[in-house]
C-alpha positions in Angstrom: -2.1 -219.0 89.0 -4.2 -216.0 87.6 -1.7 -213.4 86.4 -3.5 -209.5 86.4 -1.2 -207.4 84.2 -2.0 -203.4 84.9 -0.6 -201.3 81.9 -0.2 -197.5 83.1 -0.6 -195.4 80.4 -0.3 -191.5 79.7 -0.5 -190.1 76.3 0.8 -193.6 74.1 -1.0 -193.4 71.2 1.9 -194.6 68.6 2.5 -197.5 71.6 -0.7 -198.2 73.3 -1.5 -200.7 70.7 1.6 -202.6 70.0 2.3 -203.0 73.6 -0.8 -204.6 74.2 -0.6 -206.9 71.4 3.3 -207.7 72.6 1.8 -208.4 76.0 -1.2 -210.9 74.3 1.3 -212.5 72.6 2.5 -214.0 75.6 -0.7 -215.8 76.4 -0.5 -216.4 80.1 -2.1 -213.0 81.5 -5.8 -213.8 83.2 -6.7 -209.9 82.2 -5.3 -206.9 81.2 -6.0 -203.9 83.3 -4.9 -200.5 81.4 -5.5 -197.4 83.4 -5.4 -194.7 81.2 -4.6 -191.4 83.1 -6.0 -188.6 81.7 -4.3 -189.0 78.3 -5.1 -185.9 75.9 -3.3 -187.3 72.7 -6.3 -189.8 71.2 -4.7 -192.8 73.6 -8.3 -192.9 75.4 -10.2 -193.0 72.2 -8.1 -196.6 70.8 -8.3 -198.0 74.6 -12.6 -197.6 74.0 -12.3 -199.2 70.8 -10.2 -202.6 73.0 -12.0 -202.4 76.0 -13.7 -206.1 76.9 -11.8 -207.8 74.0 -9.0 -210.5 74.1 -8.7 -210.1 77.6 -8.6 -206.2 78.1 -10.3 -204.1 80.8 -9.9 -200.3 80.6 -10.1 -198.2 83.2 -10.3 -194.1 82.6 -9.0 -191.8 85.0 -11.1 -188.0 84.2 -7.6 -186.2 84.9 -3.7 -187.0 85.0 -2.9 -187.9 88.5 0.4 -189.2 87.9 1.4 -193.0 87.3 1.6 -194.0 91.2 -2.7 -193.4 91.1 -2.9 -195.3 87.6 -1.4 -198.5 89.2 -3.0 -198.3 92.6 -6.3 -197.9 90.0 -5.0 -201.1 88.6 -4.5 -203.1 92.2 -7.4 -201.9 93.2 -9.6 -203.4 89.9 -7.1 -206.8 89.6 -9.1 -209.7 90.2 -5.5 -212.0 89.7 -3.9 -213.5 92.5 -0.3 -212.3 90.8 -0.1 -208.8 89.4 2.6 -207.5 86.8 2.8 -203.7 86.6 3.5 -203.0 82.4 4.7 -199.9 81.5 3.2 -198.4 78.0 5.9 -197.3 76.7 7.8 -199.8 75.2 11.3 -199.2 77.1 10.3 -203.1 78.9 10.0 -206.2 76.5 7.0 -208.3 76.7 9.1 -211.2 76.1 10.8 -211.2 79.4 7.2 -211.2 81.2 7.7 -215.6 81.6 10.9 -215.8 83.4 10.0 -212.8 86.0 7.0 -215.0 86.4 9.2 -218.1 86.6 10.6 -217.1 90.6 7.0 -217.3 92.2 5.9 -220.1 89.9 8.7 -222.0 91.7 7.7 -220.7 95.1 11.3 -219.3 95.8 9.9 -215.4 95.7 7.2 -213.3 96.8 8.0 -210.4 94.6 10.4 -210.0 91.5 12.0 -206.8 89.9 12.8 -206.9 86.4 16.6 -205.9 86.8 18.3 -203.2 83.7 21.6 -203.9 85.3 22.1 -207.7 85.5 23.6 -208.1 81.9 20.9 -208.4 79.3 20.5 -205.8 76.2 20.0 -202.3 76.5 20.5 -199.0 74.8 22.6 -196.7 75.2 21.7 -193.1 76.2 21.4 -190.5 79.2 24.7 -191.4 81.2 23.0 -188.7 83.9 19.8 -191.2 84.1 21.9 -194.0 84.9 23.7 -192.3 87.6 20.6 -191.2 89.0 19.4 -194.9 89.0 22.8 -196.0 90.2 22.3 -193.4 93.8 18.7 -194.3 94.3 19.3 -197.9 94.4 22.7 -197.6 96.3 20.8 -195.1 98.9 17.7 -198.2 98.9 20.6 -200.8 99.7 22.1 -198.5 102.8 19.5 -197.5 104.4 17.2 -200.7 104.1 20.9 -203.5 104.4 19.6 -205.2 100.8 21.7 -206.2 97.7 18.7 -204.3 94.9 19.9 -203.9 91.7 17.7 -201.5 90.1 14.9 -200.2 92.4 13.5 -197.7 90.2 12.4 -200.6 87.6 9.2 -200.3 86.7 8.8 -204.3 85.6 7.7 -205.5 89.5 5.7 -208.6 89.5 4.2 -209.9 93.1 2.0 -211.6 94.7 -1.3 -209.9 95.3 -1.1 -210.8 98.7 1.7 -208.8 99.9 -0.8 -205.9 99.4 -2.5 -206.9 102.1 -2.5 -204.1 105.2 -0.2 -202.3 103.0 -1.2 -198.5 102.3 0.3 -197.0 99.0 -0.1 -193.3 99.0 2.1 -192.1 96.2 0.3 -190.7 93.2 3.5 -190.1 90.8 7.1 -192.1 90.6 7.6 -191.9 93.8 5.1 -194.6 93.9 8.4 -197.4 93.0 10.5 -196.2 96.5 7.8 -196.3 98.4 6.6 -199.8 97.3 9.8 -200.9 97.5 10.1 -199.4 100.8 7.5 -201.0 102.2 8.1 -204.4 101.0 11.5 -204.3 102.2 10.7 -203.4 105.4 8.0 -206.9 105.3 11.2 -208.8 104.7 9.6 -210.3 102.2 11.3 -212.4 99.3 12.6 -210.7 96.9 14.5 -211.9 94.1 15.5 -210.1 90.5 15.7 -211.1 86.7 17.4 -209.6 84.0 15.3 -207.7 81.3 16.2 -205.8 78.2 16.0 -202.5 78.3 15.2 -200.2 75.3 15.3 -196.4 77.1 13.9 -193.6 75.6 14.9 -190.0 75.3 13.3 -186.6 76.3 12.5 -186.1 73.1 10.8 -189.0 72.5 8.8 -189.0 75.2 10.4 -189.8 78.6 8.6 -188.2 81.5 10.6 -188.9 84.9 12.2 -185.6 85.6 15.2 -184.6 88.1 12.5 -183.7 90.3 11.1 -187.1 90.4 14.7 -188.2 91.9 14.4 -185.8 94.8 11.2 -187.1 95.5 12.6 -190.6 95.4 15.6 -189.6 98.0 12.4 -187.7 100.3 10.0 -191.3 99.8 13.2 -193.3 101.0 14.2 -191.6 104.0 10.3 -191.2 105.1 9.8 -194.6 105.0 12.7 -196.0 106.4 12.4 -193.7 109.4 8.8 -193.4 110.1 6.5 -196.1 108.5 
């Protein structure tokens, strides 16, 4: 198995670098894709300094189009026949990255989430951004009759198989509904692992907004009902 990790990344300078050294540490990724999109904050000047070594392919995007486009970038460029979407932020752990893998090792799953909600250790903050997680996946389960824990995680890992015939159009979040969306509507299998979670705050950086949540409602509905 050839495991493509794709790193996302949007103004991380203080993170870009321990993340990927976190992710190294595990030694069992083929390559490293980061997609850098459009950073303005000295993130694009440390990725030139790593591209080609230990594993690490960098990709730039000229402008921000949002972090859907930066991992269809990545998919696009993966030459692995798994791929592990990485978010730069440091909210994931790196450390959990071999028992997602674990499920399609074994053969038993065609895609794994990374689940916030299935017991292991998190932070505490933003009740509001829980509830909001909480409705999405609950409005996921209704309309698409599946058990999802946490469909707004961005740890997914999956075969890169699954891709094929499928056309990903979001360019922002909206890009996890509508993958989700579309794999549940394959019937593929589908199973979840816990992962600790380490959320940050507006002030430290988060960028989903409440607008990204409407979106998510619009991508769910739109998928369910016409694609």
């Amino acid at each position: 198995m050839k495991l493509t990790i794709i790193i996302p990344v949007y103004n991380e300078v203080e993170n870009i670098q321990i993340v990927l050294k976190r992710v190294q540490e595990q030694k069992i990724a083929h390559e490293i894709v980061v997609v850098d999109d459009g950073s303005k904050d000295g993130t694009r000047e440390i990725l030139k300094t790593l591209d080609g070594k230990d594993g690490v392919r960098v990709i730039l995007h000229e402008k921000n189009k949002g972090k859907g486009a930066a991992v269809r970038t990545g998919m696009e460029a993966a030459k692995g026949d798994v791929l592990l979407i990485q978010d730069a932020d440091l909210e994931y752990d790196p450390r959990d990255i071999p028992s997602l893998l674990t499920p399609i090792e074994e053969g038993i799953a065609d895609v794994v989430y990374g689940s916030r909600f299935l017991g292991r250790a998190h932070r505490v903050t933003m009740f509001w951004h829980l509830v909001a997680n909480k409705l999405l996946t609950l409005m996921t389960n209704v309309l698409y009759n599946t058990i999802l824990t946490d469909m707004e995680t961005g740890y997914k890992v999956f075969r890169r198989e699954i891709l094929n015939g499928m056309t990903l159009r979001s360019n922002s979040f909206d890009f996890e509904p509508e993958f989700t969306a579309k794999i549940l509507k394959r019937k593929l299998r589908i199973f979840e692992a816990p992962i600790t979670f380490n959320p940050r705050d507006y002030a430290q950086g988060k960028k989903i907004k409440l607008h990204d949540a409407f979106a998510a409602v619009w991508t769910l509905i739109k998928y369910r009902f016409v694609e």
